[in-house]
RODO-2510 file (C-alpha; in nm, 4 decimals, decimal comma):
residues 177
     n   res          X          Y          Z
     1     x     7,6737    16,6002    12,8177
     2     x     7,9964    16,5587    12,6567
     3     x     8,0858    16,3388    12,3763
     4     x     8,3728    16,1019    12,4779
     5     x     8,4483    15,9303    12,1114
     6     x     8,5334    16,1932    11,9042
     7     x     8,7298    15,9856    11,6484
     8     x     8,4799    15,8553    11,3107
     9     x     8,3671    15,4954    11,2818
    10     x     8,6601    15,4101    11,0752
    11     x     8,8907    15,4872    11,3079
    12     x     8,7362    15,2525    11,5728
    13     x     8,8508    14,9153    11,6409
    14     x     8,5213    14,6960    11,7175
    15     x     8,3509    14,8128    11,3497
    16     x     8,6533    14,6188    11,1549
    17     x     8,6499    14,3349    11,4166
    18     x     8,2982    14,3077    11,3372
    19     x     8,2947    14,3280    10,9840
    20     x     8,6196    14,0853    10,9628
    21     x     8,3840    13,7524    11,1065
    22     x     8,1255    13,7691    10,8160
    23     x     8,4342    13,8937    10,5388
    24     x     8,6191    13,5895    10,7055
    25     x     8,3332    13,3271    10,6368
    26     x     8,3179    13,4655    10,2965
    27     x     8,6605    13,3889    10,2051
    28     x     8,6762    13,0782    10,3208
    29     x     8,3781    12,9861    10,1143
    30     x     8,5230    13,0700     9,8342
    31     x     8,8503    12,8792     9,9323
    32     x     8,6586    12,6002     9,9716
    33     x     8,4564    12,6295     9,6296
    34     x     8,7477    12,6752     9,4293
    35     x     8,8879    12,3657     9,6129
    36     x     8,5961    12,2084     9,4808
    37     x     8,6393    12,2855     9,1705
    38     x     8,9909    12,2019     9,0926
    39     x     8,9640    11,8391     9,2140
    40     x     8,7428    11,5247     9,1354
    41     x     8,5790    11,3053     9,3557
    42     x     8,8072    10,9676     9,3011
    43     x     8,6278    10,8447     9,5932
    44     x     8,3119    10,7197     9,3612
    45     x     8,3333    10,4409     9,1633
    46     x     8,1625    10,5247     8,7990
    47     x     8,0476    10,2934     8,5712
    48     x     7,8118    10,2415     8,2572
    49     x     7,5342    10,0969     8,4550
    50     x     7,6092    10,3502     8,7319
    51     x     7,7207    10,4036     9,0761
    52     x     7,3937    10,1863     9,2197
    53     x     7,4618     9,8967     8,9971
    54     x     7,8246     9,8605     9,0318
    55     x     7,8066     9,8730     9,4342
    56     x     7,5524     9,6081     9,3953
    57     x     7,7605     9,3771     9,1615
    58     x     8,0522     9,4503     9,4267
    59     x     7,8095     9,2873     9,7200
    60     x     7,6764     9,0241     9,5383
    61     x     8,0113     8,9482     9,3990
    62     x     8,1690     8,9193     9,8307
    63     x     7,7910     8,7414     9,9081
    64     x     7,8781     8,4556     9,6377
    65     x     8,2451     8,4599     9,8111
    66     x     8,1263     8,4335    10,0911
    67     x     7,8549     8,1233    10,0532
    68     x     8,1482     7,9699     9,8754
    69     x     8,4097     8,0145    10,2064
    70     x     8,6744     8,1427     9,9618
    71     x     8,9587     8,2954    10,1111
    72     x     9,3222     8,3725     9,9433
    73     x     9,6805     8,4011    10,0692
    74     x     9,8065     8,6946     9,8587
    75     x    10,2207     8,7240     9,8863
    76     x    10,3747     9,0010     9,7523
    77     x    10,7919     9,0063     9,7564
    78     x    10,8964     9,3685     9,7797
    79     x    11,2154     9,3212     9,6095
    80     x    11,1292     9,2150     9,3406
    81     x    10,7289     9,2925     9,2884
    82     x    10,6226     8,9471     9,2441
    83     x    10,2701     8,8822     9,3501
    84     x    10,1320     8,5379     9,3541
    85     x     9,7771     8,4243     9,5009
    86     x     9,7027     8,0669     9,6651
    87     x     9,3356     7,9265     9,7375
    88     x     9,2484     7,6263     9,8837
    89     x     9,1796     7,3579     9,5908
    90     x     8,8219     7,2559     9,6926
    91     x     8,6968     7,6269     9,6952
    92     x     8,6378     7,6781     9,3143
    93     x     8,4342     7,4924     9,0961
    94     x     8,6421     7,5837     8,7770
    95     x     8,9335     7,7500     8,8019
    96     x     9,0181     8,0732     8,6214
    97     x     9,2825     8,1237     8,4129
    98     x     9,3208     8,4874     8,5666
    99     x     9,2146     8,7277     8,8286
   100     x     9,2512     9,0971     8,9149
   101     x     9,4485     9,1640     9,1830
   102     x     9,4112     9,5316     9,2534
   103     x     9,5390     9,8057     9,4975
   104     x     9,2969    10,0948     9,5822
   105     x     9,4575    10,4126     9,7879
   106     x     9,2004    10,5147    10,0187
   107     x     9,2599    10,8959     9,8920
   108     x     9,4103    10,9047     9,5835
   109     x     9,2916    10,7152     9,2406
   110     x     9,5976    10,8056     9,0721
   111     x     9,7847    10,6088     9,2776
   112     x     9,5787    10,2921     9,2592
   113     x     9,7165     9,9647     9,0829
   114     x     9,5627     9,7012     8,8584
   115     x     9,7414     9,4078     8,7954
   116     x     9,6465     9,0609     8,6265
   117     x     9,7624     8,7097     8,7812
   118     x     9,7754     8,4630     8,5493
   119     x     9,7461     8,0583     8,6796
   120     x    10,0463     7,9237     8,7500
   121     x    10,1488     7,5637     8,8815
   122     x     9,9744     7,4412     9,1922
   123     x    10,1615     7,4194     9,5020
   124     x    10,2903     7,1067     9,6402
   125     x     9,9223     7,0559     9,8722
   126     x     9,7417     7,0878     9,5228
   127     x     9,6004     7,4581     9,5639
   128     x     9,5723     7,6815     9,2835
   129     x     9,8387     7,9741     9,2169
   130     x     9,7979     8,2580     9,0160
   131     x    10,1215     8,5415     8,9623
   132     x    10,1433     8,8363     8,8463
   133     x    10,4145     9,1091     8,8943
   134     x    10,4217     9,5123     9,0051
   135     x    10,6343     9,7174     8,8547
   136     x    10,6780     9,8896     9,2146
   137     x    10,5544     9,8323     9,5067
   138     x    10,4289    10,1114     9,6967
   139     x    10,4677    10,1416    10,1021
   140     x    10,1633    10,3232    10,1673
   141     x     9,8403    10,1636    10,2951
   142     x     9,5962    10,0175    10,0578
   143     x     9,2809     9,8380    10,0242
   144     x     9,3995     9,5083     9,8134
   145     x     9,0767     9,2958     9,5966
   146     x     9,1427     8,9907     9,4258
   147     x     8,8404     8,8885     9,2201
   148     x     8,7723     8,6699     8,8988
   149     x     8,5667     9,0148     8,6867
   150     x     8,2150     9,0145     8,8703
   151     x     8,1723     8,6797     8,9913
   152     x     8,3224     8,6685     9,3356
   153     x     8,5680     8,9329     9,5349
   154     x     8,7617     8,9023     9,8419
   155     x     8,9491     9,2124     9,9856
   156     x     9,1302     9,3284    10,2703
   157     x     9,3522     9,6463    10,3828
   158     x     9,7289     9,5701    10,3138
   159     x    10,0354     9,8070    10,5158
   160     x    10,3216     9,6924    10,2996
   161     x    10,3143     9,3199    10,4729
   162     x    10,5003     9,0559    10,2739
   163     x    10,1754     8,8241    10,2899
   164     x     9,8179     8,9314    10,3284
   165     x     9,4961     8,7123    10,3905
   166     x     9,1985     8,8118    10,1838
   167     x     8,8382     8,7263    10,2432
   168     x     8,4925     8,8077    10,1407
   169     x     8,4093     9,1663    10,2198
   170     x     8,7111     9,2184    10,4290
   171     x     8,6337     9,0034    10,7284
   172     x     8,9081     8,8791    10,9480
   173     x     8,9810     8,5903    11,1051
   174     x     9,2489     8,3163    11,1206
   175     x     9,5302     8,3826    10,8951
   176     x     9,5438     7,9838    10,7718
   177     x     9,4165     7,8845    10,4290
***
């Protein structure tokens, strides 16, 4: 019986191919824990009271919105960054003198804006107005809340649109005040 393989393991071809799977896996483990490591998770809302508490001060904040019907016409001119907000009169008890109007990226929290809208006149049907202005206005998609601090919240996903219906938790339906 004669040996055909006379060359050492080294020199073979399926040893490396099999040793370069597991090396290959162990690379890009340690891709992705460096990854890891260099970046934050500005997907989680922190606060004092914690994560728990502030998601449940965000729902009961769109519940209260909700038993109250309130929904807001949110225009935003692009050439100049003017936002203004319009509710229907009858929704609010007392009116606030201001709201947050803010723009959350879905990836990026450095890219997020916070803006406060002040009460302005009421339109000519009576509803309240509040304005406020961006420096720029981005292009991207964002999710857009308007809320008065931690009493109520309305939100919706805006696309650059010159006018943008908000309502409790998101929800869609007719775009009429």
């Amino acid at each position: 019986m004669e040996r055909e393989d006379t060359q050492p393991w080294y020199r073979q071809f399926w040893p490396w191919f099999i040793i370069a799977l597991p090396a290959a896996a162990v690379v890009a483990g340690l891709t992705t824990l460096w990854i890891a490591m260099q970046t934050t998770d500005s997907l989680v809302v922190n606060s004092e009271d914690g994560v728990k508490n502030a998601t449940d001060r965000r729902i009961s904040a769109e519940r209260l919105a909700s038993e109250l019907d309130l929904a807001a016409l949110v225009e935003i001119n692009s050439a100049t960054g003017v936002v203004s907000a319009i509710m229907r009169s009858g929704d609010l008890a007392e009116i606030p003198a201001q709201l947050e109007f803010e723009l959350s990226h879905p990836a990026f929290a450095d890219r997020d804006r916070l803006i406060t809208l002040n009460k302005a006149m009421p339109d000519a049907d009576g509803n309240p107005v509040w304005v406020g202005h961006l420096l720029s206005v981005p292009d991207e998609r964002f999710y857009a809340v308007l809320s008065s601090g931690d009493e109520w919240r309305l939100s919706a996903e805006w696309q650059g649109d010159a006018s943008l219906m908000l309502r409790p938790g998101g929800t869609s339906s007719d775009d009429s005040l």
